[in-house]
N, C-alpha and C positions, 0 to 999 in steps of 0.2 A: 134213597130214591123217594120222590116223591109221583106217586100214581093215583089221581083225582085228586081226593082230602085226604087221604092215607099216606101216612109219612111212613118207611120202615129202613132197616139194614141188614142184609144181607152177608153173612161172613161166610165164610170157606176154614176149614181148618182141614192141610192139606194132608197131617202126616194120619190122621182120626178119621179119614173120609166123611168127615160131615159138615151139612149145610145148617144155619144156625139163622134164625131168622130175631129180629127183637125191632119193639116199635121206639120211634125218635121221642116219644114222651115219658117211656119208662113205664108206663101204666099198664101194659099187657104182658099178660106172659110171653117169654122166651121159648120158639118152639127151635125144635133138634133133630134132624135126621142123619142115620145112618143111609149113604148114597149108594155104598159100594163099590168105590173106585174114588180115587185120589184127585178131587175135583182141585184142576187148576184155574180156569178163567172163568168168566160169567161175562154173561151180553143178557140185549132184550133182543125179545121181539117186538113188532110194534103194537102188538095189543096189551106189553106188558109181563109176558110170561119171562120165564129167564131160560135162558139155553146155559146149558152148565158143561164143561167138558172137562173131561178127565181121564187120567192110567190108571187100567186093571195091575199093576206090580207093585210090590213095594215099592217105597222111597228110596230105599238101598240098592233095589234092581236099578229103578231109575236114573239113581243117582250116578253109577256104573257104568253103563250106555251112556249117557251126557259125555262122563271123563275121555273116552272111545274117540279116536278119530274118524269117523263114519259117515256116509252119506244117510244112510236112514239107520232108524234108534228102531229096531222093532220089538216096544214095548205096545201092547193093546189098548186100545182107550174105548171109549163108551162119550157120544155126545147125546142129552137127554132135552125133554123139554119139563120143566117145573114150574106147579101153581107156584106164585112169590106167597098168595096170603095162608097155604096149606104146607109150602115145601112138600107134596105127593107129587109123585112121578105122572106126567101126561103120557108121555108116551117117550121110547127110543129113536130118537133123530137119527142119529148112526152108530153102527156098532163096528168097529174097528178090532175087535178080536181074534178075526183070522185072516187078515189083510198081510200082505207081504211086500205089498209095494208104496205101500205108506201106512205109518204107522207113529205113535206118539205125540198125537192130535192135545193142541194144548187153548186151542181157540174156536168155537163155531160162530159165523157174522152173518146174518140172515141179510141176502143180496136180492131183493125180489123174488121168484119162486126158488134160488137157490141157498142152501147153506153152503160158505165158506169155510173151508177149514186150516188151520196154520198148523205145525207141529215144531217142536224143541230143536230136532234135528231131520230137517228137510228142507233142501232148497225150494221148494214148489207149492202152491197152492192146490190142496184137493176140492173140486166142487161138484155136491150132490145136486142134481136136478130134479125136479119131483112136483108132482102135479099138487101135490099134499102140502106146500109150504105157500099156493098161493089160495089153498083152496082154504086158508085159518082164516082167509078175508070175505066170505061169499055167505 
């Protein structure tokens, strides 16, 4: 990603739940966070932050539910918002931990004041609305 002059990269390492940040010249140190759930995808927002979403279960629960002929996987996820240049937590975008009717959230895509959300095993789009996703622009 490249954000102003700041070159960097962003890793995931899914089965460790951590976010792994390191710059494109090699010069800075490698910083490392423990996220607390099994971050699968990453997006931006448009100022830059990254929305990161992820399952609270193991890999092996996960993996289990995937195998499953099922319309919903109800595994919990957690979608957050993260500095890129800190990796510290902003704040909880949406917490899908006690959700029953969708659940396994594997994508958040910031759609004007809404976050979209995708999941593994879900036919349907969830969409938070919230006065808090147009108010990051004011």
């Amino acid at each position: 990603m490249d954000v102003g002059s700041a070159q960097f990269l962003v890793f995931i390492e899914y089965t460790e739940s951590i976010l792994r940040l390191s710059t494109s010249s090699g010069t800075g140190k490698t910083l490392q966070v423990n996220i607390g759930m099994k971050p699968d995808n990453l997006s931006w927002f448009g100022d830059g932050k990254l929305i990161v979403t992820g399952q609270l279960q193991s890999a092996t629960s996960i993996f289990k539910c995937v195998a499953f002929d099922r319309n919903i996987c109800l595994v919990p996820f957690k979608i957050i918002e993260v500095e890129p240049d800190t990796l510290a937590t902003v704040r909880v975008l949406a917490d899908g931990e006690k959700m029953a009717t969708y659940a396994a959230a594997t994508t958040g895509l910031e759609v004007g004041n809404e976050l979209w959300v995708s999941a593994f095993r879900n036919a349907t789009i969830a969409r938070y609305r919230s006065d808090k996703f147009s108010q990051r622009y004011k």
